[in-house]
C-alpha positions as CSV (number, residue, x, y, z in Angstrom):
1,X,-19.7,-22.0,35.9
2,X,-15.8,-21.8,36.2
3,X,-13.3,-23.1,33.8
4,X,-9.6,-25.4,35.1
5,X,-6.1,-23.8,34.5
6,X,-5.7,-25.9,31.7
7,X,-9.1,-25.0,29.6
8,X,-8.3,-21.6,30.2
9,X,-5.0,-21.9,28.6
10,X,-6.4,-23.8,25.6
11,X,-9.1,-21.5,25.3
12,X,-6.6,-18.1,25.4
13,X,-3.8,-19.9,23.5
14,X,-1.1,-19.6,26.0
15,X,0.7,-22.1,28.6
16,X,-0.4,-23.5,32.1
17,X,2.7,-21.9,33.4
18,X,2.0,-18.4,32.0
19,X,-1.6,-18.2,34.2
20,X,0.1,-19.6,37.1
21,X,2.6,-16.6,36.9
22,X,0.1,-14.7,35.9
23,X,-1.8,-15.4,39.3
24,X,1.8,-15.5,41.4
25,X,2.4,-12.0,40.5
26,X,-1.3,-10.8,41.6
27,X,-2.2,-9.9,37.5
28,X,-5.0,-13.1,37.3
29,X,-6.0,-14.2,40.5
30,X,-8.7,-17.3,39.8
31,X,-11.8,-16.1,41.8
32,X,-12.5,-19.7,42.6
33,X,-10.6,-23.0,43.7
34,X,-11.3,-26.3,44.7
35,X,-11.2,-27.9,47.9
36,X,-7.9,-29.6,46.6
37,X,-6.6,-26.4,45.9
38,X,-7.0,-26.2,42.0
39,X,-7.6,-22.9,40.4
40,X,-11.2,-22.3,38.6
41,X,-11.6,-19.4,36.6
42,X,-15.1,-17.7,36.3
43,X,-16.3,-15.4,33.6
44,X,-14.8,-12.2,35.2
45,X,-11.7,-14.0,35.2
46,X,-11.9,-14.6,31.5
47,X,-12.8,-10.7,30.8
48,X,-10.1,-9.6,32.5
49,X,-7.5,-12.2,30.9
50,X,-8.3,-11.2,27.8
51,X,-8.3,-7.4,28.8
52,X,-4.7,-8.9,29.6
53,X,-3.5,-10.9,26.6
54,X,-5.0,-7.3,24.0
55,X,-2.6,-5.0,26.5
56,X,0.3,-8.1,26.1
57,X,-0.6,-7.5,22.0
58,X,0.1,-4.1,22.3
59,X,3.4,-3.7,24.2
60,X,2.6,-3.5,27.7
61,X,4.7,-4.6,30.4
62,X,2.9,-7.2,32.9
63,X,3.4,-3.8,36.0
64,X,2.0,-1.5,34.0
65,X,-1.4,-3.7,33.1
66,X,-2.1,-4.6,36.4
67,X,-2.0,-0.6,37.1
68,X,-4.4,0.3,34.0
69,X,-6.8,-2.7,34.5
70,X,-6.7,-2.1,39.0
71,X,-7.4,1.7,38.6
72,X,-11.2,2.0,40.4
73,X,-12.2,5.1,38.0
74,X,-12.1,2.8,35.0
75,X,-14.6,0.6,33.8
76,X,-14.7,-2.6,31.1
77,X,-16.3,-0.1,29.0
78,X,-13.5,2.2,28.7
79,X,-10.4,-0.6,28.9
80,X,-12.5,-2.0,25.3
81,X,-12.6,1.3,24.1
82,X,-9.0,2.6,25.0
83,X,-7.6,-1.0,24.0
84,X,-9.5,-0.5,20.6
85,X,-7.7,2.9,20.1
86,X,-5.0,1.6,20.7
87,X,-4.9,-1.4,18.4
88,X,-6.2,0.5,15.4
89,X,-3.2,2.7,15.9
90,X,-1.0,-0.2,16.0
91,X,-3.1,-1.4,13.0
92,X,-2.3,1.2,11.1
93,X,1.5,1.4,12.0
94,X,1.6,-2.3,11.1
95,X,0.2,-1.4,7.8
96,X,2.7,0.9,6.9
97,X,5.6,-1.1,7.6
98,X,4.0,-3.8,5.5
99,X,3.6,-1.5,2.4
100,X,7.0,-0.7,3.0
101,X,8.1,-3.8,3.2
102,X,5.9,-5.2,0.0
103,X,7.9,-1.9,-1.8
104,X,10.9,-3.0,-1.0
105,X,10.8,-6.9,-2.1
106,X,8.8,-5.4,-5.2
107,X,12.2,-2.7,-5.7
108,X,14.6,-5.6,-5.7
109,X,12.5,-8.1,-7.3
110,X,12.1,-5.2,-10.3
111,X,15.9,-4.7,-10.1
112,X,16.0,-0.8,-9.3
113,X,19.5,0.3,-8.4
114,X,18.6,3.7,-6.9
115,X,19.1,4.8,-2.9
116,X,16.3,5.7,-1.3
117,X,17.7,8.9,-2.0
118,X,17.8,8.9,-5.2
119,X,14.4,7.4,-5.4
120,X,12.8,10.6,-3.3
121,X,14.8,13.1,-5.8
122,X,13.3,11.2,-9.2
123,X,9.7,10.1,-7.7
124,X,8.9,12.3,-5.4
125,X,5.5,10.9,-3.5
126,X,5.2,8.0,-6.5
127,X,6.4,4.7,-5.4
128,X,6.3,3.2,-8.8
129,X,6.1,-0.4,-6.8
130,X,2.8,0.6,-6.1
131,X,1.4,-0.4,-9.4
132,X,3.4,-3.3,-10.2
133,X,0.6,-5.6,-9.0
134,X,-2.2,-4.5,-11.3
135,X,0.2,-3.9,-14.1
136,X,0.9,-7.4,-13.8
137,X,-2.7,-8.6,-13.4
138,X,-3.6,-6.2,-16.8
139,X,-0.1,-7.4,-18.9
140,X,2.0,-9.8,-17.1
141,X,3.3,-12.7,-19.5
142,X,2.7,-9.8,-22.4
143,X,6.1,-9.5,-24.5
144,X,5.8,-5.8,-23.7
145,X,5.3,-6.7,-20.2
146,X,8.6,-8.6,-19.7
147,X,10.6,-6.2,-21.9
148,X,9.7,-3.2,-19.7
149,X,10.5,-5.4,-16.7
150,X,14.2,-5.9,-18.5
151,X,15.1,-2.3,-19.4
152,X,14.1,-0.9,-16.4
153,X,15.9,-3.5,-14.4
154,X,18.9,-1.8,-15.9
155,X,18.5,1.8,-15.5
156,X,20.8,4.2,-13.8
157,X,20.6,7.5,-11.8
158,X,21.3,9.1,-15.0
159,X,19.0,6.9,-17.6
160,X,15.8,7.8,-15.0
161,X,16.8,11.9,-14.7
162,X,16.8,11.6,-18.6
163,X,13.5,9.7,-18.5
164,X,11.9,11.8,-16.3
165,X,13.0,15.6,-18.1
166,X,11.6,13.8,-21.4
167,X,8.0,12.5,-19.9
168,X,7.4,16.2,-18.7
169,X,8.8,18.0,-21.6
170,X,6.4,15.7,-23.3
171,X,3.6,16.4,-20.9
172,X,4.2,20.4,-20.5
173,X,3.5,20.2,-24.6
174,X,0.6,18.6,-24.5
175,X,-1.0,20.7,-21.4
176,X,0.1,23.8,-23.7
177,X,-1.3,22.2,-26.5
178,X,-4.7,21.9,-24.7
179,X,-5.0,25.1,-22.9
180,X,-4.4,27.0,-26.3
181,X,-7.4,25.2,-27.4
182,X,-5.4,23.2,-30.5
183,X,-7.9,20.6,-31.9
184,X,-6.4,17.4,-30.8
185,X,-6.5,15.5,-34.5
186,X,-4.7,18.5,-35.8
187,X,-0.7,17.8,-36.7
188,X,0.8,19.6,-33.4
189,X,-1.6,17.5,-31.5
190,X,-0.8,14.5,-33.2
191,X,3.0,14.8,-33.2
192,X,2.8,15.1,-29.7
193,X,0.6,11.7,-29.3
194,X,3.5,10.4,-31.5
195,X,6.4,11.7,-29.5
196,X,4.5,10.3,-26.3
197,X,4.3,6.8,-27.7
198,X,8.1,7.0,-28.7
199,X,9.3,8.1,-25.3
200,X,7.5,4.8,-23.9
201,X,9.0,2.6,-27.1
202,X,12.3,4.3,-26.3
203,X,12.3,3.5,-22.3
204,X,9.5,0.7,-21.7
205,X,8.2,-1.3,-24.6
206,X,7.4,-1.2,-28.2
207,X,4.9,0.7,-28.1
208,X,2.1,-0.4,-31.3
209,X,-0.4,1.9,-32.1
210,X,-2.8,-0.4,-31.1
211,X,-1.4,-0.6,-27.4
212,X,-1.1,3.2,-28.0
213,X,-4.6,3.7,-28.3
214,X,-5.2,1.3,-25.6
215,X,-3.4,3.4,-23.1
216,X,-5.6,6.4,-24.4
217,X,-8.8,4.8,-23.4
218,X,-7.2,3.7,-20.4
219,X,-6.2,7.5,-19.1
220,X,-9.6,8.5,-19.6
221,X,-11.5,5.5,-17.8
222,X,-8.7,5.1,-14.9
223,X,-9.9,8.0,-12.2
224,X,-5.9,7.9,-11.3
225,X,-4.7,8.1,-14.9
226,X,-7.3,10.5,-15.3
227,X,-6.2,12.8,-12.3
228,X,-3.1,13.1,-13.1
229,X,-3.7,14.3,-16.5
230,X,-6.3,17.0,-15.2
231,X,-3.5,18.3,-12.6
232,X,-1.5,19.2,-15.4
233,X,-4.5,20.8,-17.4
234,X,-8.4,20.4,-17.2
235,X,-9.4,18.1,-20.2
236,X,-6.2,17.1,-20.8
237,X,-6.8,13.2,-20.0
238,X,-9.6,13.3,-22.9
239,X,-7.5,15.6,-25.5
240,X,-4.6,13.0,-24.9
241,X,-6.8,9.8,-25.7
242,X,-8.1,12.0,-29.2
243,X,-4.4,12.5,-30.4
244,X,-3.6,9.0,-29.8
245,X,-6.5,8.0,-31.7
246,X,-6.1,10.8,-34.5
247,X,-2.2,10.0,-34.4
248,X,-3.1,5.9,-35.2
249,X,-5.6,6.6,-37.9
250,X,-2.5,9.3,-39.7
251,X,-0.3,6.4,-39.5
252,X,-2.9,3.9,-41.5
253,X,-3.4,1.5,-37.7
């Protein structure tokens, strides 16, 4: 059974004129044809116009396809395979640039005025972008939520190196704190949970103690939370989450 130029076209998504080039240039010959004339394209026809239309996809000139798919020591076998590479790289590449492009709507939608620059110096690896989406899915609408979203919309070059020297002074103290075994509802522990929930009143939110504790159980059942915390010192995402709570129950929350 053979197909007409203009089911073919339908079929593939792409114009009458493009197969009839296609076959002008000796890419897609039809491999039957009426006795009027009129091209018919059988299945072997179709493999090897999609075969086509995956290299088009990819970047391929129209010259260079017609070498690949007319060179006798390859099969259909290994054009599927080669083309599958080949789009699973592209795949990947395409990802990237997407994620890079999600960052940076999410960077000017957040209002960060640092140069990419900048932004390598104070985060390193950490695109904070990256967990605007679940933060918003866990407290967007929350009054903390949108008062975060203002501050940091305003901070400078200057304000995030302060930040940043604070959060791991903060976070060197508590490591210490662990590794010299200091029982975590004891007053060092405690004031350290209370200078932790100040840094993130001072630059984020009002930070309750009720939200406080909340973020406590949160670095403990988070893996990623939980990581991070056991980089800096094993146990440390567990010790952390017993200040907070020792810190609350000191305060009368």
């Amino acid at each position: 059974m053979s197909l007409t130029v203009g089911h073919v076209a339908r079929l593939a998504g792409i114009t009458v004129r493009t197969l009839h080039h296609y076959d002008e240039i000796g890419l897609l010959t039809p491999g039957e044809r009426t006795h009027a004339g009129y091209r018919r394209y059988t299945d072997d026809d179709l493999v090897r116009l999609q075969q086509i239309l995956l290299y088009r996809e990819l970047g391929f000139p129209l010259d260079e396809i017609a070498v690949i798919l007319d060179d006798p020591a390859t099969d259909e076998l290994t054009q599927l395979r080669r083309q599958h590479e080949l789009l699973v790289r592209k795949t990947e590449r395409l990802r990237e640039v997407i994620t890079a492009v999600e960052r940076a709507i999410e960077a000017r939608t957040r209002g960060i005025a640092l140069t990419p620059q900048e932004r390598l110096e104070l985060f390193g690896a950490f695109t904070p972008e990256d967990h605007d989406a679940e933060v918003e899915r866990r407290w967007g609408g929350s009054a903390a939520y949108e008062q975060s979203r203002r501050r940091v919309a305003s901070y400078t070059r200057a304000d995030w190196l302060e930040l940043k020297a604070e959060a791991e002074a903060i976070s060197r103290g508590l490591a210490a704190a662990c590794e010299a075994g200091l029982p975590p509802d004891g007053e060092h522990a405690m004031d350290l949970a209370e200078r932790h929930r100040g840094h993130i009143s001072r630059w984020f939110y009002t930070c309750t103690f009720e939200i406080h504790r909340g973020l406590g159980e949160l670095y403990v059942s988070d893996p990623r939370f939980t990581a991070t915390y056991e980089t800096l010192a094993p146990g440390l995402a567990a010790f952390l989450r017993s200040a907070i709570a020792a810190n609350a129950c000191r305060s009368g929350a």
